[in-house]
C-alpha positions in Angstrom: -48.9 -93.8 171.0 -48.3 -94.0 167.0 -47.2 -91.4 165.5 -49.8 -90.0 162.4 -49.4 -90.0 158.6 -51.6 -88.0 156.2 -50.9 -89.6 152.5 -52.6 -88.1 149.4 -52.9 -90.0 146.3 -53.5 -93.3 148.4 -55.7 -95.2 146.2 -53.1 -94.9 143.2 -50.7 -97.3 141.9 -47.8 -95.6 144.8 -50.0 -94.6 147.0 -51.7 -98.2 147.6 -47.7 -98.8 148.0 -47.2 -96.6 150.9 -49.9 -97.3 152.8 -48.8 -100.6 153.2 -45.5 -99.5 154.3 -46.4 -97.2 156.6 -48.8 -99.7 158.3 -46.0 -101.8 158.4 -43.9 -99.3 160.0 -46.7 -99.0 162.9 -48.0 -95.7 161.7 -51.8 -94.8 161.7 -52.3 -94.0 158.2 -55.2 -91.8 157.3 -55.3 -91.7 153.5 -56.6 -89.0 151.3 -59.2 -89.8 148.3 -61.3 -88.9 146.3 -65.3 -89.9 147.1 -65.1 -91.6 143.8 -61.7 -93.1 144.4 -61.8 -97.3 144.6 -60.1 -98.3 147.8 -61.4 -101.8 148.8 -57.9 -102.8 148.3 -55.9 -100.5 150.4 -58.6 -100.7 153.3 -57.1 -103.2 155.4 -53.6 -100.7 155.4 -55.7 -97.8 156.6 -56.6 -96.6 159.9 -58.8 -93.8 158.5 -60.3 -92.2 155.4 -60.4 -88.4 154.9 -62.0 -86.6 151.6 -60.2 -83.3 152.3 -60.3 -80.2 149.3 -56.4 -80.8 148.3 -57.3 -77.2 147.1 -58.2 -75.6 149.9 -56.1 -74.5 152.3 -58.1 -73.3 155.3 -60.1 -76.4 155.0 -57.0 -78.5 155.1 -55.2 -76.6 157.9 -58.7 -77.1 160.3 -57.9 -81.0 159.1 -54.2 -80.9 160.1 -54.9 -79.3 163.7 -58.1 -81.7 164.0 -55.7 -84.8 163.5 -52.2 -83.3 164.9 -49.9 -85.2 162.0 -46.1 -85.8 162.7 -45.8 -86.9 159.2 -47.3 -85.5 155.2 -46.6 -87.7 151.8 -48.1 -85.9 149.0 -48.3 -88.4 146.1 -51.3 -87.1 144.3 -50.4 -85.8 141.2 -52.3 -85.0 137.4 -50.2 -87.0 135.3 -52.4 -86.1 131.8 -54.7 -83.4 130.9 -55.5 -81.6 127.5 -55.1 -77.8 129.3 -51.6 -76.5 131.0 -53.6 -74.6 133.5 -55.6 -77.3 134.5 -52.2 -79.4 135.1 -50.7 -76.7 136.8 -53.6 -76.2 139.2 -53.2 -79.5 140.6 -49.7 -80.2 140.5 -48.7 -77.0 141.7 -51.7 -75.9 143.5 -52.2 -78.4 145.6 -48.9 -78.8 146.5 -48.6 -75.2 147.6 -51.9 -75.5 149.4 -50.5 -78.7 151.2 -47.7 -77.0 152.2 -49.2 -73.3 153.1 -51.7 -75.2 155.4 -49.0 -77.1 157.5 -46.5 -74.2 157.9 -49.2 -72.6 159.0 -50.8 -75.3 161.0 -50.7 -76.1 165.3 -49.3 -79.9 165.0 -46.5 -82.1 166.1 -45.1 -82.1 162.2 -41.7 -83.5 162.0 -41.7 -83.7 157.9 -42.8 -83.5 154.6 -42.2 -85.9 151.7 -43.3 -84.5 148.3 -43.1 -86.9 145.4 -42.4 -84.9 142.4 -40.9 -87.0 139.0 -37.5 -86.9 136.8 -39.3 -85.6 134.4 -39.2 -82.5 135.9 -35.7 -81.8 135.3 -36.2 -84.1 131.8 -33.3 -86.2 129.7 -29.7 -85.4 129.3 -27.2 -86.8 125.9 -26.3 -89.9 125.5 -22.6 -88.7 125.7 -22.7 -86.8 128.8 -20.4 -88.4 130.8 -22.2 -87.6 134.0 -25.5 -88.3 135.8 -28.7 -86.2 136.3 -28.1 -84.8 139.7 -30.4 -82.9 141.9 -28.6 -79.2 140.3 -28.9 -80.2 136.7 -30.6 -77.4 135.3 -34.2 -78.2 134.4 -35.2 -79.4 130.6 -38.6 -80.9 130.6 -40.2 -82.1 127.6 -43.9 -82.9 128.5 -46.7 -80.8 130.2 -46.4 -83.0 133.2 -42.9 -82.4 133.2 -43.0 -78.7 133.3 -45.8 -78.4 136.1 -43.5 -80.6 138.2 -40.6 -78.4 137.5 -43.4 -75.1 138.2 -44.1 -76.8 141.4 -40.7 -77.3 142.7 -39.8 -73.9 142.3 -42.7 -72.8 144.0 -41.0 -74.9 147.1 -37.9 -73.1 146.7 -39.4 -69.4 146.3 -42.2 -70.0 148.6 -40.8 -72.5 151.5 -36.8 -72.4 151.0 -36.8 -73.3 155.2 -39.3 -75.7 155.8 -39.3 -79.4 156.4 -39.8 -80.5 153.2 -38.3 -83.7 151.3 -38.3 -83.2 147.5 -38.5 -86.2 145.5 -37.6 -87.0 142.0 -38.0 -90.7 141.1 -37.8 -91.8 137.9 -40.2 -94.7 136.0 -41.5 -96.5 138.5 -43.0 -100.6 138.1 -44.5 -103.1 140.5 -47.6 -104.5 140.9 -50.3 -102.9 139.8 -48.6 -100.2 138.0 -50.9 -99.9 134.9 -48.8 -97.4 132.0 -45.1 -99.9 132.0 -47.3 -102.7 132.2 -48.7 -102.0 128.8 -45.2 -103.0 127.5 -45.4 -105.9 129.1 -48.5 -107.3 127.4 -47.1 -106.5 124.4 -44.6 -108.1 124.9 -46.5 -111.0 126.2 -48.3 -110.9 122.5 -45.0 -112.0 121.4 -43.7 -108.5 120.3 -40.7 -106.2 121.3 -41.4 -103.0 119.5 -39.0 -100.0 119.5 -39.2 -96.1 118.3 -36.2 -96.3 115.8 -32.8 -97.2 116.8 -31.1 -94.8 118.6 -29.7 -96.3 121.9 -31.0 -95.1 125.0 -29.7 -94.9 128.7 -32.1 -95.7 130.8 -33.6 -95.8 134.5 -36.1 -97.5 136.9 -37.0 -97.7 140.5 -39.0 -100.5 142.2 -42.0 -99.0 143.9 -41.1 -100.9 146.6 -37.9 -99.0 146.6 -39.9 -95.9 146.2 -42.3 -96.1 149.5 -39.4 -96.8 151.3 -37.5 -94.1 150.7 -40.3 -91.4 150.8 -40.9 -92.9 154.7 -37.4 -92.7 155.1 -37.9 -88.8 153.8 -40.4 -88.3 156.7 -38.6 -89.8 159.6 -35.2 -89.2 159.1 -33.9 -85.7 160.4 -32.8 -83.6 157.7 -32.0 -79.4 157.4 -34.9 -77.4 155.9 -35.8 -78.1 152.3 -33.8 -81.3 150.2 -34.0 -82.7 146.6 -33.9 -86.4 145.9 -33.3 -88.1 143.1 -34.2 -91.4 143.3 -33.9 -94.2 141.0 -32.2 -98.1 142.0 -28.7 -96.7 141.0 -28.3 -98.2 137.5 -28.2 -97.2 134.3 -30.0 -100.0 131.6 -29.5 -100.2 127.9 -33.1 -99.8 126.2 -33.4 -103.8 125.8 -32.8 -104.8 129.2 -36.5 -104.9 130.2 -37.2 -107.4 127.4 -34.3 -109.5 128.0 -35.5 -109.9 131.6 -39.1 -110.5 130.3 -38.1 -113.4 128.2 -35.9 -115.1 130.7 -38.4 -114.7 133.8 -41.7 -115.7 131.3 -39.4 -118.2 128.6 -40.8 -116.2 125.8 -39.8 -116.1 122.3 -40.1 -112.2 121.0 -40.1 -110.7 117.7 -38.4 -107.4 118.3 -38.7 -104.8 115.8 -37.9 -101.1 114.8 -40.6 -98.5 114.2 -38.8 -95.6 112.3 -39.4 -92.7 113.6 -40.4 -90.8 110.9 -43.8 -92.8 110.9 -43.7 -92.8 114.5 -43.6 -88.6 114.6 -46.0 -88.1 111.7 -48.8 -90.6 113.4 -48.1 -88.8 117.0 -48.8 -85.0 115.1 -51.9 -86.5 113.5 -53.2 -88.0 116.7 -52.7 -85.0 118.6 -54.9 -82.6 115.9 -57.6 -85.4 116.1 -57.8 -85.5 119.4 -57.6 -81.6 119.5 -61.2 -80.7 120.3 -61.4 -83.9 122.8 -61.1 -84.1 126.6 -58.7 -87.2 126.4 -55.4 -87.0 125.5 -54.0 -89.8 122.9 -51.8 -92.5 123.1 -48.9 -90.8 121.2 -48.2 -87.3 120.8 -45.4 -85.3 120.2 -44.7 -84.1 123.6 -45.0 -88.0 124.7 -43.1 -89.2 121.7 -40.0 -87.3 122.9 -40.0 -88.4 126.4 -40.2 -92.1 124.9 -37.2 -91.7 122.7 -34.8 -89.0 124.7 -31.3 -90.4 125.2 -30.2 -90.4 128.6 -32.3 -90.7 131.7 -29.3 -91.7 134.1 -29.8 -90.5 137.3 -27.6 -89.8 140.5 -29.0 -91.3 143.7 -25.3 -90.6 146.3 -27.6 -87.7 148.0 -30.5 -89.9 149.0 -27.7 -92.6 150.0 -26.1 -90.5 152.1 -28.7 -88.5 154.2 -30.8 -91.2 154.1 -29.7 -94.5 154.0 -31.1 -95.1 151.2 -29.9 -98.5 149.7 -32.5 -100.0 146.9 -33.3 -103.7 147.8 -34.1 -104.3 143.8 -32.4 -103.8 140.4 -34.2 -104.2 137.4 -34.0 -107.8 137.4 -35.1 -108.4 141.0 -37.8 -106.3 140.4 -39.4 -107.3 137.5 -39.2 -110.7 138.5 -41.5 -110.6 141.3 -43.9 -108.0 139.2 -44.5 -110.1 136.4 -45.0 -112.9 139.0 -47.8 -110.5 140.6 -49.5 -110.0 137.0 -49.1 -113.8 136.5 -50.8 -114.4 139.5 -53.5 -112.3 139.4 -54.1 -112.9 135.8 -53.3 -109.3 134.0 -51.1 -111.6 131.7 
């Protein structure tokens, strides 16, 4: 009999990830959307469809002891909104609702992965001469960042003792990611724009990477509740992504330094347009400082070690069969 996975967020760029895997793995998936969510591509991966309230934990619990899961991936996740609250509501409650219904719920649960970000905990200095590890004391810088941190304490005050596998990965590319892969039309156009010309350290994961590791969260027996950070264990200068772009694609580009000044005053005047607007803009000074921080280095010996974690891809690796994908299926 296969054992059961309930992943939310399954129609999004990791989630369309992890069903795959986990079909691959011989689960039976039953993915979470929205009505309105587009999954014609992720059908084939999944055994069954459920439109659950992520809100709502009674209505989630009679779900859970309906379809008796041995596994939970929450990847669903606000990543942009114009109100805190709103943000918060999601990220937070959802996750606590989530978790309130299965600690409360009759099923053969073995474990849950939550997919949290780095940006939770946020950047360190250039000249720290460690690593973000999973006790670095949190710093975010973005909205986003802070309701990940707000949720992850949540975990700790609310469900220090459950079966619950804390991730923290940091930016994440591969097919059909959508936000990186604006940088890489750009650069496609010929350009290689930076924000000033402060070096940066900097980190990546392959989603491939990612989805394994979060199964590998779910499956692997671990005590009570554990942090992850997760990235592929290096730590790239802030031109190594175009250097790999014009080898893989034999582009010429024309890099070139934005100061930051101009950068800063366009990102304050794009946030007071957009102030009485529902969407957020482009750049914006919360955003701006993400971009530019200095060090997002990030120690992964934790995952290696109770989980055998061992990424398959470096930067390199990874990019190269990406920008084959959006060569192939003609997003560049």
């Amino acid at each position: 009999m296969k054992k059961k996975i309930f992943i939310t967020g399954a129609s999004g760029f990791v989630g369309s990830h992890l069903v795959e895997a986990a079909q691959n793995l011989g689960l039976e998936v039953h993915a979470a959307v929205r009505k309105s969510s587009l999954i014609k591509d992720i059908e084939p991966a999944v055994n069954k469809f459920v439109f659950p309230n992520l809100g709502n934990p009674d209505e989630l619990k009679s779900l859970f002891e309906n379809e008796q899961y041995h596994y939970i991936i929450h990847a669903a996740a606000m990543t942009k909104a114009k109100d805190e609250n709103v943000m918060r509501e999601v990220n937070v409650g959802y996750t606590d609702a989530i978790l309130h219904a299965a600690s409360s719920s009759d099923m053969p649960l073995e474990r849950i992965s939550y997919v949290s970000s780095l940006a939770a905990v946020g950047p360190i200095s250039y000249q720290s001469d460690q690593l973000i590890t999973e006790n670095s004391p949190y710093n975010p810088l973005t909205v986003y960042g802070r309701s990940k941190e707000a949720s992850e304490l949540m975990i700790q005050e609310k469900y220090p003792n459950a079966p619950v596998s804390v991730f923290r990965p940091t930016a994440v590319y591969g097919p059909r990611e959508k936000d990186i892969f604006i940088l890489f039309d750009t650069m496609n156009k010929g350009l290689d724009p930076y924000i000033g010309r402060s070096p940066q350290k900097l980190s990546f994961v392959y989603v491939k990477d990612l989805v394994d590791v979060l199964l590998q969260g779910c499956m692997t027996p671990q005590e009570g509740l554990q942090f992850y950070n997760i990235s592929d264990g290096e730590v790239y200068s802030r031109y190594a992504m175009a250097e790999i772009f014009k080898e893989v694609l034999n582009k010429k580009l024309f890099r070139m330094h934005v100061p930051l000044g101009l950068v800063k005053s366009v990102a304050e005047l794009s946030q007071r347009l957009y102030r009485n607007s529902s969407k957020t803009p482009v750049i914006y000074p919360e955003r701006l400082s993400e971009l530019t921080a200095e060090n997002w280095g990030c120690d992964i010996s934790r995952a290696k070690l109770n989980l055998g974690f061992n990424p398959q891809f470096n930067l390199e690796k990874g990019l190269k069969e990406s920008l084959t994908w959006y060569k192939e299926n003609k997003w560049l």
